[in-house]
N, CA, C and O atoms as a CHARMM CRD file, in Angstrom:
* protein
*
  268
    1    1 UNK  N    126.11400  45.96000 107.64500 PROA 1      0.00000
    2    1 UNK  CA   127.20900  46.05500 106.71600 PROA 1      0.00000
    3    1 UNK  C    126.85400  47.08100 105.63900 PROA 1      0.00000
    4    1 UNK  O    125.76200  46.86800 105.11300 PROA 1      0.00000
    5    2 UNK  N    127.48300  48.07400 105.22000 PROA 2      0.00000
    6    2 UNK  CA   127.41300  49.45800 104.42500 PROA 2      0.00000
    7    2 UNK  C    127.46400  48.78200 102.92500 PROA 2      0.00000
    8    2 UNK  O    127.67000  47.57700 102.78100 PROA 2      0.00000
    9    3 UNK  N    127.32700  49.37200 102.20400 PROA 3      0.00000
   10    3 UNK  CA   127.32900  48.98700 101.06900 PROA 3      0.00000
   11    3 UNK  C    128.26400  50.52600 100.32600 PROA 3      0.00000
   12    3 UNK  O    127.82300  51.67400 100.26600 PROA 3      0.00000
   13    4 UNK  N    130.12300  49.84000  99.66900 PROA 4      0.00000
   14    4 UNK  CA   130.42300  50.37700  99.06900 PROA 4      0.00000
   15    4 UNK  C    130.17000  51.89000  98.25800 PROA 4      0.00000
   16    4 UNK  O    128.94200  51.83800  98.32400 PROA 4      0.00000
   17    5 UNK  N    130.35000  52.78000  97.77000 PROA 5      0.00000
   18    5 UNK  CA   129.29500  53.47200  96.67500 PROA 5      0.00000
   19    5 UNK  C    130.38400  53.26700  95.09400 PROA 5      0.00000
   20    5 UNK  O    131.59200  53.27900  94.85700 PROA 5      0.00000
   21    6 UNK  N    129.08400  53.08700  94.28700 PROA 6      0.00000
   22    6 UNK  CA   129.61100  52.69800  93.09600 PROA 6      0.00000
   23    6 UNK  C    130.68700  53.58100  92.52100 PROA 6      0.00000
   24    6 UNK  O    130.95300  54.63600  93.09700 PROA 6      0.00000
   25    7 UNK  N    131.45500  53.15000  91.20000 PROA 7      0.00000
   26    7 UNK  CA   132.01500  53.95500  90.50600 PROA 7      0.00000
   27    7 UNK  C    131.13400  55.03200  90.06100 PROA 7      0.00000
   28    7 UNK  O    129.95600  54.88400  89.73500 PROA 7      0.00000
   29    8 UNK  N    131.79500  56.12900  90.07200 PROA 8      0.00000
   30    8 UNK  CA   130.60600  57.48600  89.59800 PROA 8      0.00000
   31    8 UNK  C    130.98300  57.14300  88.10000 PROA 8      0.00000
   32    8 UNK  O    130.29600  57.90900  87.42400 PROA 8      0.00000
   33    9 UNK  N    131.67900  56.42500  87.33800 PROA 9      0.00000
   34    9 UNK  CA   131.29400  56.24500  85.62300 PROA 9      0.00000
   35    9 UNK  C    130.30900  55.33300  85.68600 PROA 9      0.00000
   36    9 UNK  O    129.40800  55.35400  84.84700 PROA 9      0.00000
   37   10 UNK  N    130.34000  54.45700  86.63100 PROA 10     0.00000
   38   10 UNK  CA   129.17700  53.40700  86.37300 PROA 10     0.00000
   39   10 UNK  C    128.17100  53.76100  86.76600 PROA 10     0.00000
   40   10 UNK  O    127.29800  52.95200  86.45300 PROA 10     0.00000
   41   11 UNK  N    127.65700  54.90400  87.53100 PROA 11     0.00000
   42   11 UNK  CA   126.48200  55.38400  87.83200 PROA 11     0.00000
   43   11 UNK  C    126.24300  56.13400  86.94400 PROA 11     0.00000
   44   11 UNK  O    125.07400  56.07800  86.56200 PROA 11     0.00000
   45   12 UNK  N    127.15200  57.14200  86.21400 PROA 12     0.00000
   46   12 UNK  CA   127.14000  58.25000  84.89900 PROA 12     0.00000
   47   12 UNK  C    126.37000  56.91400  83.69400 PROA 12     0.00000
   48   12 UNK  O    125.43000  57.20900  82.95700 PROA 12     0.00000
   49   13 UNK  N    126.85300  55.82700  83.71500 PROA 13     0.00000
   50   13 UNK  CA   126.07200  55.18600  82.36600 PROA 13     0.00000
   51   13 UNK  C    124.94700  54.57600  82.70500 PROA 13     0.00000
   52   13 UNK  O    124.16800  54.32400  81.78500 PROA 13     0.00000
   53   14 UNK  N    124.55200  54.16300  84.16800 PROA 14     0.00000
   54   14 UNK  CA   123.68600  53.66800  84.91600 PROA 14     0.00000
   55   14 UNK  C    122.64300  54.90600  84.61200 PROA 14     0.00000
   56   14 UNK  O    121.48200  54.54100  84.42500 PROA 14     0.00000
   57   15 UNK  N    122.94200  56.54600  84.52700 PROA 15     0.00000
   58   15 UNK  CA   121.79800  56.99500  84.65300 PROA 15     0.00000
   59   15 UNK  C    121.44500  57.57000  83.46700 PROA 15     0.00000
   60   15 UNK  O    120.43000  58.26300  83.39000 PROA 15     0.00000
   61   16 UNK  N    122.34900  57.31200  82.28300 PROA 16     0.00000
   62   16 UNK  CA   122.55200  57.86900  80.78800 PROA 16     0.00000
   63   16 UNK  C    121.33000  56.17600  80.35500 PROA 16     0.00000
   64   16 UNK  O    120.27900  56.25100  79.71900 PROA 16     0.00000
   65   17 UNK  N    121.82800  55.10200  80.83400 PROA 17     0.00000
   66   17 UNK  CA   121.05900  54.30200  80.05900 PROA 17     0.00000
   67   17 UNK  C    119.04800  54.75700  80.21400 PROA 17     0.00000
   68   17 UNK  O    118.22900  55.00000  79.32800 PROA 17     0.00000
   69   18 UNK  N    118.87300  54.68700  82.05600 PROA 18     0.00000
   70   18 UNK  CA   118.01700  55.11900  82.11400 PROA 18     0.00000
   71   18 UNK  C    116.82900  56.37600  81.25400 PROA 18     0.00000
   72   18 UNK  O    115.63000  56.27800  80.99000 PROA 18     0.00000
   73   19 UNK  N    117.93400  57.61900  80.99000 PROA 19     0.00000
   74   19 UNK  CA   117.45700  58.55700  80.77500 PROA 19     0.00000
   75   19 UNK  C    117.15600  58.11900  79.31500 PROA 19     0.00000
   76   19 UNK  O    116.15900  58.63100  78.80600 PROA 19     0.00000
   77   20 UNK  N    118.00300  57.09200  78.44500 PROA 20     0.00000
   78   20 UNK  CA   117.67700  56.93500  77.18700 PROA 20     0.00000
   79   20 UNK  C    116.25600  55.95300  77.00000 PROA 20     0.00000
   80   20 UNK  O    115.27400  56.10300  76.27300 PROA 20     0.00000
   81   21 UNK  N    116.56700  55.03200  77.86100 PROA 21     0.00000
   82   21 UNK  CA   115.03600  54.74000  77.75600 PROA 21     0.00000
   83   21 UNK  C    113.87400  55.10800  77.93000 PROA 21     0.00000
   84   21 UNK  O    112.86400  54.84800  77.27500 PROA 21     0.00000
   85   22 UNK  N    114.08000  56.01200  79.24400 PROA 22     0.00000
   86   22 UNK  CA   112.77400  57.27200  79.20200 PROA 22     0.00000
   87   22 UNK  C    112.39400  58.06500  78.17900 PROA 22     0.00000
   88   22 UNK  O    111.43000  58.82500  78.09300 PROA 22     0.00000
   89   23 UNK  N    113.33200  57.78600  77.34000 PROA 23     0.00000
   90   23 UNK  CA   112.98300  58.37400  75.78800 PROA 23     0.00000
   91   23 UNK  C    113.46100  60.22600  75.84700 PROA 23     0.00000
   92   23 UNK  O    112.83400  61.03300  75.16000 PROA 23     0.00000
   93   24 UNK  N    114.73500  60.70700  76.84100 PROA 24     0.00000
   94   24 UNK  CA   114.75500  61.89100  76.93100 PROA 24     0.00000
   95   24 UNK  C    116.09500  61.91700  75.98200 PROA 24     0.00000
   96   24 UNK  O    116.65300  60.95100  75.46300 PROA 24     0.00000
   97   25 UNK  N    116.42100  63.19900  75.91400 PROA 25     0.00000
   98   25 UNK  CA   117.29300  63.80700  74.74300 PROA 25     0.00000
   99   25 UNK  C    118.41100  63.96800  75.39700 PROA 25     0.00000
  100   25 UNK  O    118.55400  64.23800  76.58900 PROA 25     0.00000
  101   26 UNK  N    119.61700  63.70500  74.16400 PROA 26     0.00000
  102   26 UNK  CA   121.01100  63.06800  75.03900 PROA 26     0.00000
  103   26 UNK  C    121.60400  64.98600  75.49400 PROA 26     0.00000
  104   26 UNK  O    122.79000  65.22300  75.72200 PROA 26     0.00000
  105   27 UNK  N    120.57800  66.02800  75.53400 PROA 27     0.00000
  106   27 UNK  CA   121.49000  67.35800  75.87700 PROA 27     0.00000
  107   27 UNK  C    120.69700  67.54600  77.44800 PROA 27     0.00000
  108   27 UNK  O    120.88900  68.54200  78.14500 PROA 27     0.00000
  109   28 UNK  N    119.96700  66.63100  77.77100 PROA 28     0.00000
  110   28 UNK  CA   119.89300  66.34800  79.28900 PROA 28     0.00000
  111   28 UNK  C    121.11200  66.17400  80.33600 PROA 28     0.00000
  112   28 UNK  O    121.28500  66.46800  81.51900 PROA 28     0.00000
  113   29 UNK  N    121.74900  65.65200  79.48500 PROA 29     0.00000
  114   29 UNK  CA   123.28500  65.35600  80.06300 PROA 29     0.00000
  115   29 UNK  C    123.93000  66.44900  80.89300 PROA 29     0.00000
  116   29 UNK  O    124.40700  67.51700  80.51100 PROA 29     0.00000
  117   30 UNK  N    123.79900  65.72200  82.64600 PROA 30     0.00000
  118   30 UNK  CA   124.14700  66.59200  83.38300 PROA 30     0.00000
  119   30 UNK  C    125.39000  66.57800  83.86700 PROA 30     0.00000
  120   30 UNK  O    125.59800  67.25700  84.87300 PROA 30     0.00000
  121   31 UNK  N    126.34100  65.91900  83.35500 PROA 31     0.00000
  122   31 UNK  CA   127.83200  65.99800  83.44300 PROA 31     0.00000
  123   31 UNK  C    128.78700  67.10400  82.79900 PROA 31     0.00000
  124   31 UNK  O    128.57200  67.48000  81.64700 PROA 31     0.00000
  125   32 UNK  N    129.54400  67.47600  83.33700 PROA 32     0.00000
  126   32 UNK  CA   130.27700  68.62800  82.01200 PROA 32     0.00000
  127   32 UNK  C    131.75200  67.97900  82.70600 PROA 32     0.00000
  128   32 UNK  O    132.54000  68.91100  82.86100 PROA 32     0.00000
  129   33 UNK  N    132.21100  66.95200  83.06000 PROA 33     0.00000
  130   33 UNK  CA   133.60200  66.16100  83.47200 PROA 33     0.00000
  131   33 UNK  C    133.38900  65.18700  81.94300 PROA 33     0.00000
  132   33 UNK  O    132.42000  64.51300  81.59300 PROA 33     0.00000
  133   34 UNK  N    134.81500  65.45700  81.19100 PROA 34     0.00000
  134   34 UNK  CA   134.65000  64.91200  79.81200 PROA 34     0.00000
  135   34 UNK  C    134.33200  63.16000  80.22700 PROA 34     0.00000
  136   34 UNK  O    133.38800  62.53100  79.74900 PROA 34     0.00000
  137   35 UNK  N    135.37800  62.56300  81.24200 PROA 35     0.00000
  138   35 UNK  CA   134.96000  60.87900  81.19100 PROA 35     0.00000
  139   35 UNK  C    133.46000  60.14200  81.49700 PROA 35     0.00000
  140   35 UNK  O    132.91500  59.18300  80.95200 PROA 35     0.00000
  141   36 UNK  N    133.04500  61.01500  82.60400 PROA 36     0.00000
  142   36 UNK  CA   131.77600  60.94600  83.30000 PROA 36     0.00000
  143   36 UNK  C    130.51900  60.92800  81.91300 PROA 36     0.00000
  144   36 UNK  O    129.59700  60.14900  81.66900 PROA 36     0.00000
  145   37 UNK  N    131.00500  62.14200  81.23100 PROA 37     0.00000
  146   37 UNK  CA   129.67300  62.91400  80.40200 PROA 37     0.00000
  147   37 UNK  C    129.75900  61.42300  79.34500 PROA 37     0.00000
  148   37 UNK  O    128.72100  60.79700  79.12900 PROA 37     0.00000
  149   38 UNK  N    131.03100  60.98800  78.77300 PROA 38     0.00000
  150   38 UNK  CA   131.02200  59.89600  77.34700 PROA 38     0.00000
  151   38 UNK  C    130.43000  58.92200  78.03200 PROA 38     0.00000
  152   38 UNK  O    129.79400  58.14900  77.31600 PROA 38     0.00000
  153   39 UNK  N    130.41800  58.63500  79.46000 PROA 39     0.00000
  154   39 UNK  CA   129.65700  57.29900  80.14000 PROA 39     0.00000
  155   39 UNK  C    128.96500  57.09000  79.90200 PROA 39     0.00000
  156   39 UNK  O    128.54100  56.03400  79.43300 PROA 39     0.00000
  157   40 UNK  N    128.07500  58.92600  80.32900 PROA 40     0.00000
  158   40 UNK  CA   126.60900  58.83400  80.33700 PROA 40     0.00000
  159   40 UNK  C    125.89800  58.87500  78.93300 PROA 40     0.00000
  160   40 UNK  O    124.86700  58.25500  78.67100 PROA 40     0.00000
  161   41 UNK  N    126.62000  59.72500  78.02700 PROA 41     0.00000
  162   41 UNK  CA   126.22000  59.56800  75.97000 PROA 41     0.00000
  163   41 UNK  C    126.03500  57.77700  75.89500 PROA 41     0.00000
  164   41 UNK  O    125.03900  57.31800  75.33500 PROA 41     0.00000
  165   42 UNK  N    127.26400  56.69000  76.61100 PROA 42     0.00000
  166   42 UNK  CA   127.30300  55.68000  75.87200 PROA 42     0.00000
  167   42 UNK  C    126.06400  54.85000  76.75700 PROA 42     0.00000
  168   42 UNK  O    125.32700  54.03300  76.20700 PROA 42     0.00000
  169   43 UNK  N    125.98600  55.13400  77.93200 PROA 43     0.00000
  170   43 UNK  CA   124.88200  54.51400  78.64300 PROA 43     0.00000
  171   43 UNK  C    123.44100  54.94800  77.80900 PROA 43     0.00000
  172   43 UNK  O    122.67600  54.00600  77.59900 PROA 43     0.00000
  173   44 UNK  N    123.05200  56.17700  77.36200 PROA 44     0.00000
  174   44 UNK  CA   121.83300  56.86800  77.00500 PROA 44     0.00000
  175   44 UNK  C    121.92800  56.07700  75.36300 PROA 44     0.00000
  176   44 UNK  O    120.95300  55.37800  75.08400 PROA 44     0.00000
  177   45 UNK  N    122.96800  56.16600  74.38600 PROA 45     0.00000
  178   45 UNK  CA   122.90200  55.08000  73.35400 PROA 45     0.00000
  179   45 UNK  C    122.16700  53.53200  73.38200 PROA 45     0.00000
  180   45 UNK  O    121.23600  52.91000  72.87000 PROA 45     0.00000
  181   46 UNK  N    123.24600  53.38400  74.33000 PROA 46     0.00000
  182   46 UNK  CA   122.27600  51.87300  74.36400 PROA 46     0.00000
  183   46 UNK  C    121.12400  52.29400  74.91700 PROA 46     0.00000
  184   46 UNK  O    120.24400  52.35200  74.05900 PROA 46     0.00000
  185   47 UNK  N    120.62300  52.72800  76.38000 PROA 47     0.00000
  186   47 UNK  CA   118.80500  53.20100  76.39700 PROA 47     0.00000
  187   47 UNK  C    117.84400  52.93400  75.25300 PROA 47     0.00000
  188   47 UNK  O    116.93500  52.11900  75.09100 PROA 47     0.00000
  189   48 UNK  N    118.67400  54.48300  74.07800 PROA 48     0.00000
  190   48 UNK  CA   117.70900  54.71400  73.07700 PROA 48     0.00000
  191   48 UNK  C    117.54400  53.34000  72.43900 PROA 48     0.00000
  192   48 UNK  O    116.41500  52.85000  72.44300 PROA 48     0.00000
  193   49 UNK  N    118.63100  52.61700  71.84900 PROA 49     0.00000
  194   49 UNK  CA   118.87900  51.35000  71.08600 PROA 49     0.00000
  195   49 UNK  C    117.98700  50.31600  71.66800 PROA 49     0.00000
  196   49 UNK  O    117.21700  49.73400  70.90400 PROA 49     0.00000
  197   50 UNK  N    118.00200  50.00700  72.98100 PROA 50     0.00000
  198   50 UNK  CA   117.06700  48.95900  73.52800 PROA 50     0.00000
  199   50 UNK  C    115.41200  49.91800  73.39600 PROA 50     0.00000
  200   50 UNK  O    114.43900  49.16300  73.39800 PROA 50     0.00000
  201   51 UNK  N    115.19700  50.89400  73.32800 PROA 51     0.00000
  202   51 UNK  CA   114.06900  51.43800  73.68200 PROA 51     0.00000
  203   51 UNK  C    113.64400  51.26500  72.19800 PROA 51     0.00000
  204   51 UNK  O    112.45600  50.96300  72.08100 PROA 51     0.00000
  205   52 UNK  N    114.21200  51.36600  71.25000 PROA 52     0.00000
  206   52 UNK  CA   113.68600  50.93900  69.81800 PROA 52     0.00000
  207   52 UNK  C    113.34300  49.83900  69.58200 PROA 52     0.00000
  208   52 UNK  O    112.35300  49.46500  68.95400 PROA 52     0.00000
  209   53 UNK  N    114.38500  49.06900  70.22300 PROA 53     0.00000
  210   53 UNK  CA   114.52100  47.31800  70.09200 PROA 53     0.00000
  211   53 UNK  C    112.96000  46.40500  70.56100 PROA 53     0.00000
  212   53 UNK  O    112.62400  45.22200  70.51800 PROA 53     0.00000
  213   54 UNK  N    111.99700  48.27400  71.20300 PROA 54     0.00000
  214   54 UNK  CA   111.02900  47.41200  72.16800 PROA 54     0.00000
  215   54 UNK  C    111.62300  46.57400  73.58600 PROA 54     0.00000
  216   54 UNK  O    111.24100  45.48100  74.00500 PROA 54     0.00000
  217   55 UNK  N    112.53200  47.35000  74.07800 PROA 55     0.00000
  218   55 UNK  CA   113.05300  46.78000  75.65900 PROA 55     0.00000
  219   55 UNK  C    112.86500  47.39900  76.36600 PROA 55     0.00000
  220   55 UNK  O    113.86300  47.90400  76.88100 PROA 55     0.00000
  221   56 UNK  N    111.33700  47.86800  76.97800 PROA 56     0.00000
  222   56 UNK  CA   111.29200  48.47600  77.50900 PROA 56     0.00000
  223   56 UNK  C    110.38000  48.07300  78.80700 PROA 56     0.00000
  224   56 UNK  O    109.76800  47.22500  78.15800 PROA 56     0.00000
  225   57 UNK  N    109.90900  47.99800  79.82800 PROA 57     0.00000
  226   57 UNK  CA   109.27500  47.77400  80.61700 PROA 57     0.00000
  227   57 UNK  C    109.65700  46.08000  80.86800 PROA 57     0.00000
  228   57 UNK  O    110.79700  45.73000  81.17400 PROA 57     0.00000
  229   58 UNK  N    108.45500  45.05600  80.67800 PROA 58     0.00000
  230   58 UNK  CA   108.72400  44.18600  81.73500 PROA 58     0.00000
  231   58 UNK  C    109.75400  43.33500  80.82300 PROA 58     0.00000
  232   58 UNK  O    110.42100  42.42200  81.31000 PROA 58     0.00000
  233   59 UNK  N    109.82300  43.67600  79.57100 PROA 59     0.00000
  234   59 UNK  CA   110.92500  42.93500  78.17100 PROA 59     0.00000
  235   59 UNK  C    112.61100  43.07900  78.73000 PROA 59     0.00000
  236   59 UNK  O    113.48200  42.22400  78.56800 PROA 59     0.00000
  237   60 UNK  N    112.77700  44.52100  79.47700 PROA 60     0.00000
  238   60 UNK  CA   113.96500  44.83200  79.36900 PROA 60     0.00000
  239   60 UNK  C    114.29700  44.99100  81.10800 PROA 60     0.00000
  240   60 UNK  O    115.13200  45.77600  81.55700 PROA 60     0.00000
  241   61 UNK  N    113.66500  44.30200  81.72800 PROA 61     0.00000
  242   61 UNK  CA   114.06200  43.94600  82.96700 PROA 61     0.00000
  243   61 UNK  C    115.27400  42.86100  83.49200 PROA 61     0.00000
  244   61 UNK  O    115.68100  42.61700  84.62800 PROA 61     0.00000
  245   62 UNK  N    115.72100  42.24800  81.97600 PROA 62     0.00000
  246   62 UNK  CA   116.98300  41.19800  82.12600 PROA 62     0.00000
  247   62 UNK  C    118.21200  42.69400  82.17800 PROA 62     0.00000
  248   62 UNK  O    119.18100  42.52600  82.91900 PROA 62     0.00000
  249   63 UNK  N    118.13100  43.95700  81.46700 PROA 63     0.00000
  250   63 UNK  CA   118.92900  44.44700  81.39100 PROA 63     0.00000
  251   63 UNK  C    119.43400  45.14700  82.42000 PROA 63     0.00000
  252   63 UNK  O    120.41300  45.88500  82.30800 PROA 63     0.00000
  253   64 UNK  N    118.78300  44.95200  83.50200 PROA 64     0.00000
  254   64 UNK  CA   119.47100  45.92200  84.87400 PROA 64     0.00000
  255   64 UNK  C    120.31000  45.25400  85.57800 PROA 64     0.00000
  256   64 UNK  O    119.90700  44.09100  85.57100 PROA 64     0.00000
  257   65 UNK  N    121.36200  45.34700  86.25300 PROA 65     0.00000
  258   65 UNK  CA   122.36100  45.28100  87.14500 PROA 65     0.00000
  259   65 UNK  C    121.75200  45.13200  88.47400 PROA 65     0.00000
  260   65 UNK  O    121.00900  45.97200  88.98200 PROA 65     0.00000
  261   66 UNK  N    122.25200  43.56300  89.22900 PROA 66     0.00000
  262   66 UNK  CA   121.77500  44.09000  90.31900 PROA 66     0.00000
  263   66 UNK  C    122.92900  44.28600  91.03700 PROA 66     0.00000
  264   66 UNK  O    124.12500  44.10100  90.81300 PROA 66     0.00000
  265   67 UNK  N    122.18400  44.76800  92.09300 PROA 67     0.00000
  266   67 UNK  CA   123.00700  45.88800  92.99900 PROA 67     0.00000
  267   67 UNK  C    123.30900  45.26800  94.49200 PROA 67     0.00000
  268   67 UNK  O    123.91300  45.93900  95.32800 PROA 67     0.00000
């Protein structure tokens, strides 16, 4: 049985959150489609926000989606 493929906004914030917790800079942003790109700014916000919060590694493993 195949597995669907996600919404591309939910993968745009899926990989904005990531990139914010890796601690990279929100002009990484490889979208230039205006809905896609605010996904990925609002996904990489929260990142940075949990990555301050100290959510990072085995702390912030409640925060992933499973799939």
């Amino acid at each position: 049985m195949r597995r669907q493929k996600r919404d591309m906004n939910t993968r745009a914030f899926d990989r904005g959150y990531q990139a914010g917790v890796g601690g990279r800079s929100q002009e990484t942003c490889p979208h230039t489609e205006e809905e896609a790109r605010q996904n990925w700014l609002t996904g990489w916000r929260e990142g940075r926000s949990d990555q301050w919060d100290g959510l990072t590694g085995v702390s912030g493993v409640h925060k992933l989606r499973a799939v």
